[in-house]
NUPALUM-897125 format. One record per residue: x, y, z of N, C-alpha, C, O, CB in turn; residue number from 1; chain. Coordinates in nm, 3 decimals. Glycine has a CB too. Example, Ala and Ser with C-alpha at 12.3 -4.5 7.8 and 13.67 -1.06 7.14 Angstrom:
NUPALUM-897125
> n_east;n_north;n_up;ca_east;ca_north;ca_up;c_east;c_north;c_up;o_east;o_north;o_up;cb_east;cb_north;cb_up;num;chaine
> 1.319;-0.569;0.780;1.230;-0.450;0.780;1.320;-0.330;0.780;1.424;-0.332;0.846;1.131;-0.447;0.905;1;A
> 1.285;-0.225;0.708;1.367;-0.106;0.714;1.290;0.003;0.787;1.341;0.114;0.804;1.408;-0.060;0.572;2;A
//
This chain:
NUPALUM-897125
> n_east;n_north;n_up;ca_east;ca_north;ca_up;c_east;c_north;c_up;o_east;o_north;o_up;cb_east;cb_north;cb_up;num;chaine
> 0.935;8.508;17.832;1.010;8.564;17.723;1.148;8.612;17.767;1.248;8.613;17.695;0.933;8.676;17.662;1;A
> 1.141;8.645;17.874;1.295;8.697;17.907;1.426;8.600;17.937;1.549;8.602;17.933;1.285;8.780;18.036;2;A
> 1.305;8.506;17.973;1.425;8.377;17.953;1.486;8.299;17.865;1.596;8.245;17.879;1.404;8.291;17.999;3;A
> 1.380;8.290;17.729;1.470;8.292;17.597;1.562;8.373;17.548;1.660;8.341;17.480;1.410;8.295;17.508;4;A
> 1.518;8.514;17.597;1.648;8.618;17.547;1.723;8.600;17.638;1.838;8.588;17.596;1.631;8.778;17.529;5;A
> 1.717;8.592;17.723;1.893;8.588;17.830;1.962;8.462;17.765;2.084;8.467;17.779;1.875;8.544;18.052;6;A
> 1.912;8.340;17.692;1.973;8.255;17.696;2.076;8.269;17.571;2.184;8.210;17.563;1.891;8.152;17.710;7;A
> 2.027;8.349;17.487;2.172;8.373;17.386;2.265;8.499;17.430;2.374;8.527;17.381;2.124;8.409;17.213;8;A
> 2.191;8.570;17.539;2.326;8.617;17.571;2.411;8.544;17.710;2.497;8.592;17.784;2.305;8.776;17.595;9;A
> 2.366;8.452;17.708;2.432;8.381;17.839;2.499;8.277;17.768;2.596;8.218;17.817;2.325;8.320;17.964;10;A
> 2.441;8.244;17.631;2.592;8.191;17.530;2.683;8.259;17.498;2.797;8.215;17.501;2.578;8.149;17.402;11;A
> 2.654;8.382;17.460;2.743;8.470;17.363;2.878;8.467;17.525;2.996;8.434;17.519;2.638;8.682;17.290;12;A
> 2.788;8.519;17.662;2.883;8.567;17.760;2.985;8.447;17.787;3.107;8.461;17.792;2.806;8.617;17.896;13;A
> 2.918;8.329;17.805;2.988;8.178;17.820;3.132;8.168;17.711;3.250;8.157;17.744;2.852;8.040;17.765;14;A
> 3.079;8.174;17.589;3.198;8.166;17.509;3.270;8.289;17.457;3.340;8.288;17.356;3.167;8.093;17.403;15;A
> 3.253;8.372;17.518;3.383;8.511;17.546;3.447;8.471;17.670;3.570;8.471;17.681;3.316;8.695;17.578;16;A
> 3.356;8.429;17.781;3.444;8.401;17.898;3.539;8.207;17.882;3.613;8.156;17.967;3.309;8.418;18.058;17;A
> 3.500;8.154;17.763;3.600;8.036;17.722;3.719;8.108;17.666;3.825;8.112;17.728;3.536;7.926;17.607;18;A
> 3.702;8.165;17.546;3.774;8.258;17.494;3.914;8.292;17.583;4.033;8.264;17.584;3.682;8.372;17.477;19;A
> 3.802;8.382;17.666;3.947;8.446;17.761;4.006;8.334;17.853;4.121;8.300;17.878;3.901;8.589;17.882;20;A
> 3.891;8.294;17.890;4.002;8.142;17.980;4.100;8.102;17.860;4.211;8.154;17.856;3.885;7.948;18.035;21;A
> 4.067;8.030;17.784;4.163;7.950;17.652;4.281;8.049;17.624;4.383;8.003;17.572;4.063;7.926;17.481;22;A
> 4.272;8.206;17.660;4.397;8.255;17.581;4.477;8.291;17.713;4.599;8.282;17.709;4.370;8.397;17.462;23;A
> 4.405;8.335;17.843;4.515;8.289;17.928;4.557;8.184;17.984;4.610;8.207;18.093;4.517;8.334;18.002;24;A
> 4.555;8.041;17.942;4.634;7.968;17.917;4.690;7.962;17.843;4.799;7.918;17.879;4.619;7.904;17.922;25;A
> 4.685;7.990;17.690;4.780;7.989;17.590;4.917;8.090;17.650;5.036;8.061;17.642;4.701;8.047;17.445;26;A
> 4.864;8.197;17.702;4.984;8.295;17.717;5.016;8.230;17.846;5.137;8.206;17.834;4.956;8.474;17.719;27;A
> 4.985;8.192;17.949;5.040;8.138;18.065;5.126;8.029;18.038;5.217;7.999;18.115;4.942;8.100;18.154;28;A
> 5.096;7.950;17.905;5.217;7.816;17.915;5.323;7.843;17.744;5.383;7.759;17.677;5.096;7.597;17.912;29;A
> 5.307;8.001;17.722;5.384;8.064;17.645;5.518;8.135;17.737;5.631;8.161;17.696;5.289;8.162;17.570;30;A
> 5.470;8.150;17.849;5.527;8.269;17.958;5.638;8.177;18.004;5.759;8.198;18.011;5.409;8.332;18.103;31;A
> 5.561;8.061;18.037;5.640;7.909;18.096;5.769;7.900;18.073;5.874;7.924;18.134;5.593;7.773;18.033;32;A
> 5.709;7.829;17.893;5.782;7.791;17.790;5.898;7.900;17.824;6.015;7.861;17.824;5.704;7.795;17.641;33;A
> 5.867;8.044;17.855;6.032;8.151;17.812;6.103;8.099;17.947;6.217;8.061;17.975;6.016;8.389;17.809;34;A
> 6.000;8.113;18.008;6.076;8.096;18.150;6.190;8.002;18.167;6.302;8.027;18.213;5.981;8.050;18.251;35;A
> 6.132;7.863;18.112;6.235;7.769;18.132;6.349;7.753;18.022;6.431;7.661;18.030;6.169;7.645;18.149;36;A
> 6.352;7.854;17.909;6.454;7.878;17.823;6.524;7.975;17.886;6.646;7.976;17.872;6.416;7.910;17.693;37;A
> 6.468;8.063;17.957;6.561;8.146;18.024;6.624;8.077;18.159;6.710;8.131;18.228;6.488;8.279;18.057;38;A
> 6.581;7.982;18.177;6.632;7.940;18.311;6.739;7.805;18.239;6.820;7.750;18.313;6.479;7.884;18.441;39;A
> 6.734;7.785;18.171;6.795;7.669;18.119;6.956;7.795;18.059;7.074;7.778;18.090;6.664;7.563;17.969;40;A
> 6.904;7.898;17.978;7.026;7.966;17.958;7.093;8.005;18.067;7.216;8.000;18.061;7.012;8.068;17.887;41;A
> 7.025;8.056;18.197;7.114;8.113;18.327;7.199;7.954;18.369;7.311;7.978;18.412;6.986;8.189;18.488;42;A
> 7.172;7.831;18.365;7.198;7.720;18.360;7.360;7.736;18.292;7.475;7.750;18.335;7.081;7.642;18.286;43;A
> 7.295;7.724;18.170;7.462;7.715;18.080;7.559;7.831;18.101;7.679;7.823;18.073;7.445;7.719;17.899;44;A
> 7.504;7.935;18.151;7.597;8.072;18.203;7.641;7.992;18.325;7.760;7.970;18.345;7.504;8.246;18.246;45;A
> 7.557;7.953;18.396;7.646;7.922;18.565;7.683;7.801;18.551;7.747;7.775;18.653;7.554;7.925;18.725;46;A
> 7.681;7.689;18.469;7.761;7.607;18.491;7.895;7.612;18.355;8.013;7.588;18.381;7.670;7.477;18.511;47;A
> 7.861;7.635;18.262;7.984;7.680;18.185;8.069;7.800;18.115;8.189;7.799;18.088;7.972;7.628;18.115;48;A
> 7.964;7.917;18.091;8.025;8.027;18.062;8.135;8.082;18.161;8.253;8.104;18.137;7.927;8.113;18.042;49;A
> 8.056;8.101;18.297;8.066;8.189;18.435;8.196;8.100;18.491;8.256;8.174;18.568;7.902;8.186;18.556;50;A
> 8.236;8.023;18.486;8.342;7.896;18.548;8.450;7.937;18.422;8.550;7.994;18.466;8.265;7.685;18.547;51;A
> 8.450;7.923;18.314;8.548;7.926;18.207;8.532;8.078;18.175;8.575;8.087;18.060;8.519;7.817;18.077;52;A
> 8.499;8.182;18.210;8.585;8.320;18.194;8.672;8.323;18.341;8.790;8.357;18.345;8.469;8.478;18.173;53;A
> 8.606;8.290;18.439;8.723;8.273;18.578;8.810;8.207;18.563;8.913;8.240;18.622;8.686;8.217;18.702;54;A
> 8.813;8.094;18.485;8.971;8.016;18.446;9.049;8.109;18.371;9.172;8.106;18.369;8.964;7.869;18.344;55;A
> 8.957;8.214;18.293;9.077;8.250;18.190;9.106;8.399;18.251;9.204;8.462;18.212;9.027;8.250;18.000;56;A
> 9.016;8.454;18.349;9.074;8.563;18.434;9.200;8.547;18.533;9.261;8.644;18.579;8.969;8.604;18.513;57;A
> 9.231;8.405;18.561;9.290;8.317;18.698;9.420;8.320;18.560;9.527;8.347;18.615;9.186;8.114;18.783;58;A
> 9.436;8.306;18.445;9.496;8.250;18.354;9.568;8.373;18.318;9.691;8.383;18.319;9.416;8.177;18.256;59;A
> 9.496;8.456;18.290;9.579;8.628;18.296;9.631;8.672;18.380;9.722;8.752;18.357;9.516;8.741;18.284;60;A
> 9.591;8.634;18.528;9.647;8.711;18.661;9.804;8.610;18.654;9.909;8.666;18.684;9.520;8.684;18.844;61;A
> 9.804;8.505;18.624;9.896;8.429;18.614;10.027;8.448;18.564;10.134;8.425;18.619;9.855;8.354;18.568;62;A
> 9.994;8.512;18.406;10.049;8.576;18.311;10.143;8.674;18.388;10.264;8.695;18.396;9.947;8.635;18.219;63;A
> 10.006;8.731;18.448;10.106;8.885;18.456;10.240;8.838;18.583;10.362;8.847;18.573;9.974;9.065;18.539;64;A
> 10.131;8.777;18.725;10.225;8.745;18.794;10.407;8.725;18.775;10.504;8.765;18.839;10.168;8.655;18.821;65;A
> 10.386;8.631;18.640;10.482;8.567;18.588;10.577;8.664;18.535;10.699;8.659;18.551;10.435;8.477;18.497;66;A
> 10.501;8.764;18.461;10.614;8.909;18.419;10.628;9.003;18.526;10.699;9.103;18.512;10.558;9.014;18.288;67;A
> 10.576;8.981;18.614;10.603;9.094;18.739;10.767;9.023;18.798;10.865;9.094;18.824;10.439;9.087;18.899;68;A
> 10.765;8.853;18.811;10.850;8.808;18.901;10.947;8.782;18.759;11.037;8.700;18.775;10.796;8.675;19.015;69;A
> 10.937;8.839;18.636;11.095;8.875;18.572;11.162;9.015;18.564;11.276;9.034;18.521;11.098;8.839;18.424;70;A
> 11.056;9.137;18.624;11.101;9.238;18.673;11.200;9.221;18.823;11.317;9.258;18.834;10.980;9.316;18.681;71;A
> 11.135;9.170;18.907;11.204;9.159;19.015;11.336;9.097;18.997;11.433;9.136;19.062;11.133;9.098;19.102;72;A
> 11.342;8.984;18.894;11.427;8.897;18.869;11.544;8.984;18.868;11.646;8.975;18.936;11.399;8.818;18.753;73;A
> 11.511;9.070;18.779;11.625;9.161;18.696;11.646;9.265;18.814;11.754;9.323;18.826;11.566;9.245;18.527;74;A
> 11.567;9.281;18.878;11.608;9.435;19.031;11.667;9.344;19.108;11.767;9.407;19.142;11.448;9.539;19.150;75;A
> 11.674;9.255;19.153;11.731;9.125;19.277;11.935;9.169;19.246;12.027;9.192;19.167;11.661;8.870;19.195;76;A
> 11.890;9.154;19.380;12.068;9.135;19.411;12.151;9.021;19.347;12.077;8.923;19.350;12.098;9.104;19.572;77;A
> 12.272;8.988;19.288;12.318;8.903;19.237;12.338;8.835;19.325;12.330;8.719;19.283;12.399;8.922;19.169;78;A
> 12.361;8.835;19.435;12.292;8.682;19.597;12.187;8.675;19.563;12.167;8.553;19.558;12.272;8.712;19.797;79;A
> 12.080;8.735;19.527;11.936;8.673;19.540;11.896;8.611;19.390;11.785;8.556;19.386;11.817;8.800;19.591;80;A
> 11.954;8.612;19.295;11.949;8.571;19.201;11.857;8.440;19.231;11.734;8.428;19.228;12.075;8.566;19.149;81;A
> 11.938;8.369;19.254;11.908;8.174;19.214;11.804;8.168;19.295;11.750;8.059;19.278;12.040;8.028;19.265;82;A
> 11.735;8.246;19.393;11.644;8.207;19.436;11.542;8.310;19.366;11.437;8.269;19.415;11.658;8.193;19.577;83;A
> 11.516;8.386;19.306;11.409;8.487;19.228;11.421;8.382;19.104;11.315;8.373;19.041;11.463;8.683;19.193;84;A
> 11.510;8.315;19.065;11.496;8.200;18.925;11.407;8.092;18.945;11.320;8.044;18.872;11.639;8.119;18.886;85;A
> 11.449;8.062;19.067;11.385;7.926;19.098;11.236;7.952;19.099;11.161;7.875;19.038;11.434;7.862;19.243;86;A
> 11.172;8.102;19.194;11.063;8.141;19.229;10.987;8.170;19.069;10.867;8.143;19.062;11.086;8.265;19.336;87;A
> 11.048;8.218;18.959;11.005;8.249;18.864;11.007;8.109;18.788;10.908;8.083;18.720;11.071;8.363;18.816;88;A
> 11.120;8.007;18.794;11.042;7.870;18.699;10.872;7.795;18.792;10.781;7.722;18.750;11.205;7.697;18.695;89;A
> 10.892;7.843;18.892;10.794;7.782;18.999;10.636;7.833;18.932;10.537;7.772;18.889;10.832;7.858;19.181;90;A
> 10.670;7.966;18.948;10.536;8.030;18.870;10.539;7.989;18.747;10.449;7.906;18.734;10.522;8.187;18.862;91;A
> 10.597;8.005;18.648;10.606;7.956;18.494;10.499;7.823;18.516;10.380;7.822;18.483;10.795;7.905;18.431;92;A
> 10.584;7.694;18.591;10.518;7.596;18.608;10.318;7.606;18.660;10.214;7.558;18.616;10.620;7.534;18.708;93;A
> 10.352;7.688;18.761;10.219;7.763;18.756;10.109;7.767;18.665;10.013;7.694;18.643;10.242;7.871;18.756;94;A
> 10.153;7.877;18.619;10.111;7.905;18.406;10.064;7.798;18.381;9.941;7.795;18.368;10.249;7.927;18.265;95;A
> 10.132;7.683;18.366;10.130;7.570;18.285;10.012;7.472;18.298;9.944;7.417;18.211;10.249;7.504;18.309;96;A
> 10.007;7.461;18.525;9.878;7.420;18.515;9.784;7.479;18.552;9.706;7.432;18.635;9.860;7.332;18.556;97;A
> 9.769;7.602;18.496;9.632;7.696;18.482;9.530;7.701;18.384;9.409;7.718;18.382;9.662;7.818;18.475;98;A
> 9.668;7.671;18.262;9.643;7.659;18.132;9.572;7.473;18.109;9.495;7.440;18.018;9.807;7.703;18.049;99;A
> 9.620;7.390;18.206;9.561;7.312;18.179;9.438;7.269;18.274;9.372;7.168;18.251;9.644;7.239;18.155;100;A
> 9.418;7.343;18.367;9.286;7.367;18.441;9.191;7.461;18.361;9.069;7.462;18.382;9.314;7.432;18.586;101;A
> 9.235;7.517;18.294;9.143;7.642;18.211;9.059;7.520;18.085;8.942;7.526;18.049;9.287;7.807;18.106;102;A
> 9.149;7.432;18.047;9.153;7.377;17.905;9.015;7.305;17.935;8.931;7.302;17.845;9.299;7.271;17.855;103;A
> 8.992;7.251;18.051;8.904;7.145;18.112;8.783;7.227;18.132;8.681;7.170;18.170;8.961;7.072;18.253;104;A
> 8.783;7.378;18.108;8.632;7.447;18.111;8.632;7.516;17.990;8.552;7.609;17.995;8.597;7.556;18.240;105;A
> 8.692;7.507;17.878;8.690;7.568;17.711;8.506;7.475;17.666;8.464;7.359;17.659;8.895;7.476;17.574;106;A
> 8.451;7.619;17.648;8.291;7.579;17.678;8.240;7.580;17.478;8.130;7.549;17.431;8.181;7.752;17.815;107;A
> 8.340;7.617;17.418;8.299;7.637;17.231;8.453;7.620;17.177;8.557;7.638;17.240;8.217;7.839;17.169;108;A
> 8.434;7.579;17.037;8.548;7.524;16.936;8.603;7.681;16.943;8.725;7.671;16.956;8.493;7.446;16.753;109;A
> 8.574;7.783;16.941;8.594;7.890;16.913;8.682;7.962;17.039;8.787;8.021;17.014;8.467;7.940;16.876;110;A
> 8.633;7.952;17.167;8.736;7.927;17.288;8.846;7.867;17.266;8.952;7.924;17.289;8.689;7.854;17.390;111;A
> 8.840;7.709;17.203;8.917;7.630;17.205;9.039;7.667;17.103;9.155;7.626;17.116;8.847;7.517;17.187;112;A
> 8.999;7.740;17.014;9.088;7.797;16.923;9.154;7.904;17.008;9.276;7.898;17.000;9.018;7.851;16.792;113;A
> 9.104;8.007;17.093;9.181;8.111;17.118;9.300;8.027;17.216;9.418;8.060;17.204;9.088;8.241;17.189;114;A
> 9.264;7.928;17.304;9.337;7.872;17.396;9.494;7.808;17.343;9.609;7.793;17.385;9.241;7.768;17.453;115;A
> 9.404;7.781;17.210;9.557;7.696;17.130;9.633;7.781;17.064;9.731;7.733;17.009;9.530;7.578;17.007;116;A
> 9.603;7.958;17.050;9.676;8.042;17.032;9.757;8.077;17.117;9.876;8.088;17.087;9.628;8.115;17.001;117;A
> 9.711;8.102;17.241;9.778;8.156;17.378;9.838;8.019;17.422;9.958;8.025;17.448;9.660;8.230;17.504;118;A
> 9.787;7.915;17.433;9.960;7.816;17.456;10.066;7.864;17.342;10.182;7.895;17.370;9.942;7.604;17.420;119;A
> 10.027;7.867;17.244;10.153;7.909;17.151;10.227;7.979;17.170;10.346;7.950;17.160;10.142;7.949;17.055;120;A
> 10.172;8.140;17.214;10.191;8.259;17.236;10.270;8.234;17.385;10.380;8.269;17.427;10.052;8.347;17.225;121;A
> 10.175;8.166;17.436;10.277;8.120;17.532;10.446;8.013;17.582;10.533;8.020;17.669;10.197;8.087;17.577;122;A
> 10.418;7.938;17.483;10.589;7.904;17.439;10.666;7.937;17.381;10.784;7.902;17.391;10.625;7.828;17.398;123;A
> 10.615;8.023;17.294;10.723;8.156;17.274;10.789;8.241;17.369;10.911;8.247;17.364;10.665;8.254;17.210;124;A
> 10.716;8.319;17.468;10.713;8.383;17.540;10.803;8.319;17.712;10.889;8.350;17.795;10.572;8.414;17.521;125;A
> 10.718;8.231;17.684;10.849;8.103;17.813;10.971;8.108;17.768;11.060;8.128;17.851;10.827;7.903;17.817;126;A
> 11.016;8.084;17.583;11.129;8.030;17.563;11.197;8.182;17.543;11.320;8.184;17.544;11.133;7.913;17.443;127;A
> 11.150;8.267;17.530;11.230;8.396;17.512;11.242;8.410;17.704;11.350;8.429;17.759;11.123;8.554;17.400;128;A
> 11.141;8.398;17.765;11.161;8.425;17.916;11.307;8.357;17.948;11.409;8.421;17.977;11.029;8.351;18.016;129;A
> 11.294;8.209;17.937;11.343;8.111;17.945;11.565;8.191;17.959;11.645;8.207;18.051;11.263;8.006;17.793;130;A
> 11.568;8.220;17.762;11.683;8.281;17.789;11.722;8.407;17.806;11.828;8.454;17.765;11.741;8.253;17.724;131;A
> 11.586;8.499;17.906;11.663;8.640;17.976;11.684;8.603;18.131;11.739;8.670;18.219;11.552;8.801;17.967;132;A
> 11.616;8.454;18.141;11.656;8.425;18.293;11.771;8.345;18.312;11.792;8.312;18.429;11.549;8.355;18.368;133;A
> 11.866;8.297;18.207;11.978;8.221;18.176;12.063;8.344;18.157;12.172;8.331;18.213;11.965;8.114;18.050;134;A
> 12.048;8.456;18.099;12.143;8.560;18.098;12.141;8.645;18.184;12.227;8.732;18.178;12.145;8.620;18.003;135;A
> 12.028;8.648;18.306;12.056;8.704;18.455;12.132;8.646;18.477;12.247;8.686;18.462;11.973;8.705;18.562;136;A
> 12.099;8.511;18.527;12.173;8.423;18.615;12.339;8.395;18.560;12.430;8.360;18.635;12.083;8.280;18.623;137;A
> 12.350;8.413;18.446;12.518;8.414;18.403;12.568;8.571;18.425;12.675;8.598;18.372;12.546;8.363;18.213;138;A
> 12.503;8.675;18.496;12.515;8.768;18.539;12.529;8.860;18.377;12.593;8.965;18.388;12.625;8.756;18.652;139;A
> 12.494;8.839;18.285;12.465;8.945;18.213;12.364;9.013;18.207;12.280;8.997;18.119;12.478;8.928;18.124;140;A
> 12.353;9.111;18.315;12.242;9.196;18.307;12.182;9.288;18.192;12.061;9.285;18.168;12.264;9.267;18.394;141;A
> 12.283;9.382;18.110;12.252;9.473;18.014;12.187;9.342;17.881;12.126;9.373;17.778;12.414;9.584;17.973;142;A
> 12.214;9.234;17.913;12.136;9.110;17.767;12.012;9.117;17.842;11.917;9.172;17.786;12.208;8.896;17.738;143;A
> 11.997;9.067;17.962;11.868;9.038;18.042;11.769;9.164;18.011;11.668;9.157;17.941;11.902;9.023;18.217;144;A
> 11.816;9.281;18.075;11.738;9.387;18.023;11.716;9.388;17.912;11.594;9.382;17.903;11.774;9.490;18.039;145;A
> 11.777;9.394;17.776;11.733;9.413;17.682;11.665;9.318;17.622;11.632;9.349;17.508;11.804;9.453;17.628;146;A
> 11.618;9.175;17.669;11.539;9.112;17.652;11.370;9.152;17.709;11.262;9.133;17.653;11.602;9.010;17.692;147;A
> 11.397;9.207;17.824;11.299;9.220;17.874;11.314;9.382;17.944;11.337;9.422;18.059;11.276;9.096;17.958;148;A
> 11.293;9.439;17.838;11.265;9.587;17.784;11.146;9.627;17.867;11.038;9.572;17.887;11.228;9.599;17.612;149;A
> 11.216;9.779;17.926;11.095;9.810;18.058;11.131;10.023;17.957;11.239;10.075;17.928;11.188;9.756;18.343;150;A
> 11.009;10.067;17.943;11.041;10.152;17.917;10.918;10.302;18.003;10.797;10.320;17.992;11.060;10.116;17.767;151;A
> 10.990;10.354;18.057;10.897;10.488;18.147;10.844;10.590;18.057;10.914;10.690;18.041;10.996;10.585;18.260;152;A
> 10.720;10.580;17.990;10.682;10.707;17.941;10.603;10.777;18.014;10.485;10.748;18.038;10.629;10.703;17.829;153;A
> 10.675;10.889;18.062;10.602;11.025;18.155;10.559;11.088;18.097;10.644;11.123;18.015;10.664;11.116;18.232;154;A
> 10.440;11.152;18.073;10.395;11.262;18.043;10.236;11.244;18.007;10.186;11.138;17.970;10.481;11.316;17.939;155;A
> 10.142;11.412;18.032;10.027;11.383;18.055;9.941;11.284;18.140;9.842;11.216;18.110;10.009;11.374;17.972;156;A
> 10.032;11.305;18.292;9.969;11.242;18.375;9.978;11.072;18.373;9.921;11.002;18.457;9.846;11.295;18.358;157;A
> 10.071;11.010;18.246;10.024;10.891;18.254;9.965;10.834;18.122;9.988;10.715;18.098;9.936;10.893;18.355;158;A
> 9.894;10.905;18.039;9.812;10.885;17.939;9.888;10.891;17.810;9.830;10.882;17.701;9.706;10.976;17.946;159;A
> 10.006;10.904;17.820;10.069;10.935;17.701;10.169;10.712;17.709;10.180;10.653;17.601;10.203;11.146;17.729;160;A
> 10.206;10.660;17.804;10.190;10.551;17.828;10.088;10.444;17.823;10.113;10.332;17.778;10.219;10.562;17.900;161;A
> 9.985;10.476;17.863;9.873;10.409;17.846;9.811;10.431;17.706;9.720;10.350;17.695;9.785;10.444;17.951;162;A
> 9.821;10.500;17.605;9.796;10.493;17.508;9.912;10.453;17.397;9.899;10.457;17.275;9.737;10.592;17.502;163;A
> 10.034;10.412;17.475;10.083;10.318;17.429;10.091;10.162;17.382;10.120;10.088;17.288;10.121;10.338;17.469;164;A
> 10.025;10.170;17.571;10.018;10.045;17.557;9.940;9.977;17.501;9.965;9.860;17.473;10.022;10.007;17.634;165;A
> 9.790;10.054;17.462;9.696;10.043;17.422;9.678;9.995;17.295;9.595;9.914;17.254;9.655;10.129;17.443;166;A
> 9.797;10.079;17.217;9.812;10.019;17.066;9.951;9.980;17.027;10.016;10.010;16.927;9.766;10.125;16.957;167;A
> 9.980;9.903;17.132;10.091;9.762;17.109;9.995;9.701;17.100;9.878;9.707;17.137;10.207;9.695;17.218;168;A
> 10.124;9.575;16.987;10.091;9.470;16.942;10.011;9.352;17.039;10.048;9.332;17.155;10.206;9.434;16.891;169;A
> 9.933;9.299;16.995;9.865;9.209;17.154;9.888;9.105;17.119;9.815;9.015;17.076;9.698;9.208;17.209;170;A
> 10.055;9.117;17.145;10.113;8.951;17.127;10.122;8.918;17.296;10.095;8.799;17.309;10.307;8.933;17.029;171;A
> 10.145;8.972;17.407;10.134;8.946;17.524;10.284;8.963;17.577;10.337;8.900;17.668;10.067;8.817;17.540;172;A
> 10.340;9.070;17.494;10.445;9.106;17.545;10.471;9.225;17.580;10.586;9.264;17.557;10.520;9.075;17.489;173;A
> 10.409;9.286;17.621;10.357;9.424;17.635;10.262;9.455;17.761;10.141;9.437;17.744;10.280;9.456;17.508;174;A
> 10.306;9.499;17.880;10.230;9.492;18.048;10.212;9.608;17.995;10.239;9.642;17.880;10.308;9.466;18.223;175;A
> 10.140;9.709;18.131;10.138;9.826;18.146;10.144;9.819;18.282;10.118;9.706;18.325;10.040;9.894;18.086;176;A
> 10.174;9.909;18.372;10.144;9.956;18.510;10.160;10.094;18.512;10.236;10.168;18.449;10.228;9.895;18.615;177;A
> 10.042;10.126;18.631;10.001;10.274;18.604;9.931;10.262;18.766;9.947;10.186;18.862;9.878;10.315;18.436;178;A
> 9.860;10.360;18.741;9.792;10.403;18.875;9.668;10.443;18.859;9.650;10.419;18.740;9.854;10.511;18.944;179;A
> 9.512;10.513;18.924;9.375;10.484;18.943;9.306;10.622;18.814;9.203;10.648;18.753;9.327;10.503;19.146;180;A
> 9.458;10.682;18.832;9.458;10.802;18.747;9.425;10.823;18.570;9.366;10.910;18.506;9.590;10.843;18.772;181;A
> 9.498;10.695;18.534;9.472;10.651;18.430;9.402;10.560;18.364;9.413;10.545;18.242;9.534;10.643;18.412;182;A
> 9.342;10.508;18.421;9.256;10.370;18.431;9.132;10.384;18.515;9.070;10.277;18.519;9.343;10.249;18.498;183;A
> 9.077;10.480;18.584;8.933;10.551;18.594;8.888;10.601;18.492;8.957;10.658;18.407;8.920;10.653;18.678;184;A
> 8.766;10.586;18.487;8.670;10.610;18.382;8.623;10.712;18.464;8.527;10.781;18.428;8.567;10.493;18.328;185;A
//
């Protein structure tokens, strides 16, 4: 007799222990399944996100480079002129193929739109460059400067500048430089 009764509970135990086998596989090739969506997304981060924000970080440092060497332009000795011009169309040219090394990792239509803003933004900005470095070099300095307008706001440590700059226009004509003071969090 005891062996007829063990035998329905040695079914009942059999198919609880299918049960649990059957659902940890279901969740084991559920777990999979994320896995390789998550590994397929770290995928599209490292081969196209992660590559095309470094083009467009390489693309800003560029930028600025480029307005740092029309400050100097304008501090340079009138001997050193033609060679701070030359050094500044050199970089410009620069710019140019950064912008078209950047273009070759634009990873969405939506990138691709901001890119075709900032070339714009950027031939504007060349062609206004363009004639404050034609009015150095013809030695009109007070035109040059006032093309390329440098203005010192002191006060509050710094912060009274930086919250200038902060809410200028972000046409890309507008630097800031400051120090760790103002720009620590």
């Amino acid at each position: 007799m005891t062996t007829s009764a063990s035998t329905p509970r040695l079914r009942v135990t059999l198919l609880w222990y299918l049960c649990l086998l059957l659902l940890t596989a279901v969740t084991g090739g559920l777990g999979l399944y994320q896995l390789s969506r998550v590994s397929a997304s770290a995928t599209e981060i490292g081969e196209h996100w992660m590559p095309s924000l470094s083009g467009a970080q390489v693309v800003r440092y560029q930028f600025i480079r480029h307005r740092m060497k029309e400050y100097r332009l304008l501090l340079a000795d009138k001997a050193d002129r033609a060679a701070e011009v030359a050094k500044t169309d050199e970089l410009r040219q620069t710019v140019e193929k950064r912008l078209d090394a950047y273009e070759k990792l634009v990873s969405s239509p939506a990138e691709g739109e901001k890119l075709k803003h900032t070339r714009a933004l950027w031939g504007e900005y060349a062609a206004k460059s363009a004639r404050m470095m034609a009015a150095a070099r013809d030695g009109d300095d007070e035109g040059a400067k006032r093309m390329l307008a440098v203005e010192n706001l002191a006060g509050a440590g710094g912060t009274t500048g930086s919250l200038r700059a902060m809410r200028a226009n972000p046409d890309g004509y507008t630097i800031q430089i400051g120090h760790v003071g103002t720009h620590a969090i």
